[in-house]
N, C-alpha and C positions, 0 to 999 in steps of 0.2 A: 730137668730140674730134679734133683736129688729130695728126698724124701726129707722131713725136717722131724727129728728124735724128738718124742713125747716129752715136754717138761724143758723142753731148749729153751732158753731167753732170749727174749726179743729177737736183741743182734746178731742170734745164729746167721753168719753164712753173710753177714752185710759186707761189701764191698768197700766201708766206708768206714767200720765200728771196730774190725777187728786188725790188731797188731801184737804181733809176737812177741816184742820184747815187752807188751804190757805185763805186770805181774796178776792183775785180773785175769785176762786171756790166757796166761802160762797157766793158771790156778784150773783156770775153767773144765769141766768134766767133761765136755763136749768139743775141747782145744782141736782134736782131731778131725771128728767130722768137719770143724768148722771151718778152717784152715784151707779145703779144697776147694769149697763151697766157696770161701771168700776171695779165693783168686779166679774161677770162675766167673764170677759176680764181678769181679774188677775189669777182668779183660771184656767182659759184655762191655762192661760201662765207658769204658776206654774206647770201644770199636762205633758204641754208639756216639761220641763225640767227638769223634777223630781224634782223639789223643793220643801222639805219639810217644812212646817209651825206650828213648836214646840214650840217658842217664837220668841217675836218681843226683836230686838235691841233697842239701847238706842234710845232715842228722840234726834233730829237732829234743832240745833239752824234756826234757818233761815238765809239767809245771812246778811238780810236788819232787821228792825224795822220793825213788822207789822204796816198800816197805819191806820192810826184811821178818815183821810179826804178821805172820798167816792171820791172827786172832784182828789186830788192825784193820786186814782188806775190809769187814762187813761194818766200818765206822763209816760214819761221813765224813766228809772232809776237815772240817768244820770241828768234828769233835777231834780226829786225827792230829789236827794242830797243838789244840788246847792239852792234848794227852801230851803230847813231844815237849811243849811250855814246862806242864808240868813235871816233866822225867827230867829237863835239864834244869829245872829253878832249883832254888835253897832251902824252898820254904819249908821243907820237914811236915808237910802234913798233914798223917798219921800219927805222930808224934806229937806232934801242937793238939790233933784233937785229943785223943788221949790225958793228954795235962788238963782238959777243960778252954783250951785258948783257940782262937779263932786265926788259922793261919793267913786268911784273907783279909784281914783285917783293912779297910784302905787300898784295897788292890780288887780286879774284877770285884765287880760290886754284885752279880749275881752267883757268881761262889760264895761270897761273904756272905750274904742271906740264907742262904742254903747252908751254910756251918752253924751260921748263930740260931737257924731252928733246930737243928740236929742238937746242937749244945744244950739248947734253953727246951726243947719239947718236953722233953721226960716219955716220949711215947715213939713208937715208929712214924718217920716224917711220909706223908700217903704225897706220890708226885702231883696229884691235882692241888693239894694246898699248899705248894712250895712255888707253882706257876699261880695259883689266885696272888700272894705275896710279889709275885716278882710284877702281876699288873700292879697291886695297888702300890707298891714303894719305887717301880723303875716306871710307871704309867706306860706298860708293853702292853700291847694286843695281843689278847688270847694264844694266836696263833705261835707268836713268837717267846711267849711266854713260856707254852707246852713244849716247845723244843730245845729252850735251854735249860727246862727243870729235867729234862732228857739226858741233858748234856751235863748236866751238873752230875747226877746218879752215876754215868757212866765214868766220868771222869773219877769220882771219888770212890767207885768198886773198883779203878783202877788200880789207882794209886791204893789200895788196900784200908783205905778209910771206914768203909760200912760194908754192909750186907744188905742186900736186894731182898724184900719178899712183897707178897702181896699187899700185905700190911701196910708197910713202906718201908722207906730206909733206916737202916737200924745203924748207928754209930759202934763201932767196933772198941772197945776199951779195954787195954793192953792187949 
């Protein structure tokens, strides 16, 4: 068994986890060691079930669009979407919030909350009280409230909407 590098994750060396043509795995700092380790680990697992290895099956789609922004790999999925939405919509907005207009308006309804306090706060929006809002007006559970007031910040630092600070979100004008 090969020594496992200080700081590996997890799926260093699994038999099961690692694939080259992932762009995760291509990315990975550890691609190398892992790679030897992980065929290793395969051919154990193959010997230990008799599986024999005569040809490989078809190629297997991805679920997702492999990502071509390094910056993308550390999203979730989930916000990964939402960003692509917004890179390929019409909505202009940076631009809408800038004029004082809410480019959400009637559309995702947990964006649009999240603009109309940006708009209407007068102060930097702090993420805890854009998720208390998103319970009491979408009636969400805590949990899934904190993860789309997440998603919400990220999405709109993306698209060049606001600034992140401790404070909280600050809308960006002109």
């Amino acid at each position: 068994m090969t020594d496992v590098p200080n700081f590996s994750p997890g799926c260093f060396g699994s038999a099961l986890a690692f694939q080259p043509e992932n762009p995760i795995c291509r990315a990975c700092p550890f691609n190398a060691q892992c790679h030897p380790l992980h065929e290793t680990n395969l051919a154990a697992l193959r010997e230990r079930f008799g599986i024999k290895t005569t040809r490989r099956g078809p190629k297997l789609k991805p679920a997702i669009a492999p990502i071509s922004d390094p910056a993308m790999m550390v999203l979730p999925v989930k916000v990964r979407r939402l960003l692509e939405k917004l890179d390929t919509s019409s909505l202009r907005i940076t631009e809408k919030l800038a004029q004082g207009v809410n480019p959400f308006e009637g559309k995702l309804p947990f964006m649009q909350i999240a603009c109309h306090l940006l708009l209407r706060l007068g102060r930097p929006l702090p993420r805890p009280l854009l998720a208390q809002a998103f319970v009491q007006k979408l009636g969400w559970q805590q949990n899934t409230a904190d993860a789309h007031a997440r998603m919400a910040f990220q999405a709109l630092a993306h698209v060049g909407a606001i600034t992140d600070s401790e404070a909280g979100a600050v809308l960006k004008r002109g």
